[in-house]
C-alpha positions in Angstrom: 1.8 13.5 3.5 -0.4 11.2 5.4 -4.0 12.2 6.7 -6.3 10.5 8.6 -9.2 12.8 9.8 -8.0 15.8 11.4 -4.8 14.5 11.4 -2.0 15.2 9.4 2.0 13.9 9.1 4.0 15.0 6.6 7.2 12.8 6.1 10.1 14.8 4.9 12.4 13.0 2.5 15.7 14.4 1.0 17.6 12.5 -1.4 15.6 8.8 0.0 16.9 10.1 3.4 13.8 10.7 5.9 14.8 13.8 7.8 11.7 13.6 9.8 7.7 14.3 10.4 5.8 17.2 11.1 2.9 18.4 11.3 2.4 21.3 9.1 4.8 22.8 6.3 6.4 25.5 8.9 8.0 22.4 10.7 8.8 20.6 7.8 11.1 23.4 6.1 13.1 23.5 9.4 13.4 19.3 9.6 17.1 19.3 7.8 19.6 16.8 9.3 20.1 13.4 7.6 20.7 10.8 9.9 24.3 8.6 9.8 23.7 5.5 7.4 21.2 4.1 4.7 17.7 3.3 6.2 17.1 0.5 3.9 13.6 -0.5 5.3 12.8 3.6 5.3 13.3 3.1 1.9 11.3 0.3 0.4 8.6 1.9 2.5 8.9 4.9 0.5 9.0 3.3 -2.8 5.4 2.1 -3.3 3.7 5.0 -3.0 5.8 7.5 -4.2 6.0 5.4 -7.5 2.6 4.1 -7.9 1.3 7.9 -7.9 -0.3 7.7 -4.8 1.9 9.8 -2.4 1.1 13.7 -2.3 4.4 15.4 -2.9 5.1 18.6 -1.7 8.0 20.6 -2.6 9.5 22.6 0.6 
C-alpha cells in the first residue's frame, strides 16, 4: 500500500504478477487478471520493499 496524505494506492500483486491498483480493499479483491508475460522491471520494483520489511502487506 502506498499513502501519501489523503491518498491511498494499494498495488495488488499475485504470484510477482501486478494485477493492478486501487483505491481501497473493495477494488482490490475484484482486480484479478494477470497480464501476458513477465514484467521484469514490475518486479525489481517490488523487491526492495517487500523484502526489506517496509511494504504493508495486506492479504485480500
Amino acid at each position: 500500500m502506498e499513502r501519501d496524505g489523503g491518498w491511498q494506492q494499494i498495488h495488488v500483486i499475485r504470484h510477482w504478477h501486478h494485477l493492478g491498483s486501487a483505491a481501497d480493499v473493495h477494488a482490490a479483491r475484484r482486480l484479478d487478471t494477470v497480464a501476458p508475460g513477465f514484467d521484469a522491471h514490475g518486479y525489481k520494483i517490488l523487491c526492495k520493499p517487500i523484502l526489506n520489511g517496509r511494504a504493508e502487506i495486506i492479504l485480500l
